[in-house]
C-alpha positions as CSV (number, residue, x, y, z in Angstrom):
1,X,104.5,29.8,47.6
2,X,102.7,29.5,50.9
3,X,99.0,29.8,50.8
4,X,96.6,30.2,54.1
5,X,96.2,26.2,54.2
6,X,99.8,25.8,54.3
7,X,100.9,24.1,57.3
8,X,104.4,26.1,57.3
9,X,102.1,29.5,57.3
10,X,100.0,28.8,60.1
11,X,103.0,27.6,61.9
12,X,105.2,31.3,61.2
13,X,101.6,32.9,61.8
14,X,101.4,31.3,65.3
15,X,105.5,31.6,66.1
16,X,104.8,35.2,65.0
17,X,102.5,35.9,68.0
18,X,105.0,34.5,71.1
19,X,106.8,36.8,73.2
20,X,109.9,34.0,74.3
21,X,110.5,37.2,77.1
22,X,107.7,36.1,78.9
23,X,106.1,33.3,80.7
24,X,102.9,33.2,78.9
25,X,105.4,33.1,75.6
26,X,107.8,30.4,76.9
27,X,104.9,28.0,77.9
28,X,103.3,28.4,74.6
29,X,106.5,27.5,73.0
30,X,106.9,24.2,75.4
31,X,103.3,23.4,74.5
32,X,104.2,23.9,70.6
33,X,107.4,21.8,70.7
34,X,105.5,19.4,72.7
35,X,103.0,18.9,70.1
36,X,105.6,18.5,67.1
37,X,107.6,16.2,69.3
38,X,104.2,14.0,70.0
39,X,102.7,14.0,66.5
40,X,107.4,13.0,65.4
41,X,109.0,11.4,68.0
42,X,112.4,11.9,67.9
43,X,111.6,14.8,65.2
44,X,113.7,17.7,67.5
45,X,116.4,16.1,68.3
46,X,117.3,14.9,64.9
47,X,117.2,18.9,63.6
48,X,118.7,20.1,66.8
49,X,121.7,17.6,65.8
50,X,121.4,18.7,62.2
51,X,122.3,22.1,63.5
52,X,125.0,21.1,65.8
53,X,127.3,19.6,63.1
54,X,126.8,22.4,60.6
55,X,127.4,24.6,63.1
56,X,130.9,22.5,64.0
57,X,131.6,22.4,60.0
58,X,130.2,18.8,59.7
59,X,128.9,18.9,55.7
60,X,125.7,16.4,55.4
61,X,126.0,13.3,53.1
62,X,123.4,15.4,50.7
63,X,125.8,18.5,50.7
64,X,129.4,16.3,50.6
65,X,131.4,16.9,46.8
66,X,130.8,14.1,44.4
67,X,133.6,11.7,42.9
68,X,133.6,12.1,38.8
69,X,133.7,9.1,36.7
């Protein structure tokens, strides 16, 4: 359960608010993604990668059928 202190709900709370059709929307997003990128380096591109292979079929170490003993 999320409660107000929650970092993931203020993030969906702030997300919530941006309008990606406009400019005023797309640089907030930039600034946002600039910010997770600066406080993780390397944090994006390892999720954006994630979501490449799943999306390509490629099952995750965590997700791959165990061998019974």
């Amino acid at each position: 359960m999320m409660t107000p202190d929650d970092p993931t709900a203020r993030l969906l709370e702030a997300l919530e608010g941006l309008d990606l059709t406009s400019a005023d929307g797309r640089a907030g997003i930039h600034t946002l993604l600039s910010e997770i990128e600066r406080a993780c380096p390397g944090v994006l591109l390892q999720q954006a990668a994630r979501m490449e292979l799943r999306a390509i079929g490629w099952r995750s170490s965590s997700e791959a059928p165990r061998a019974e003993r």
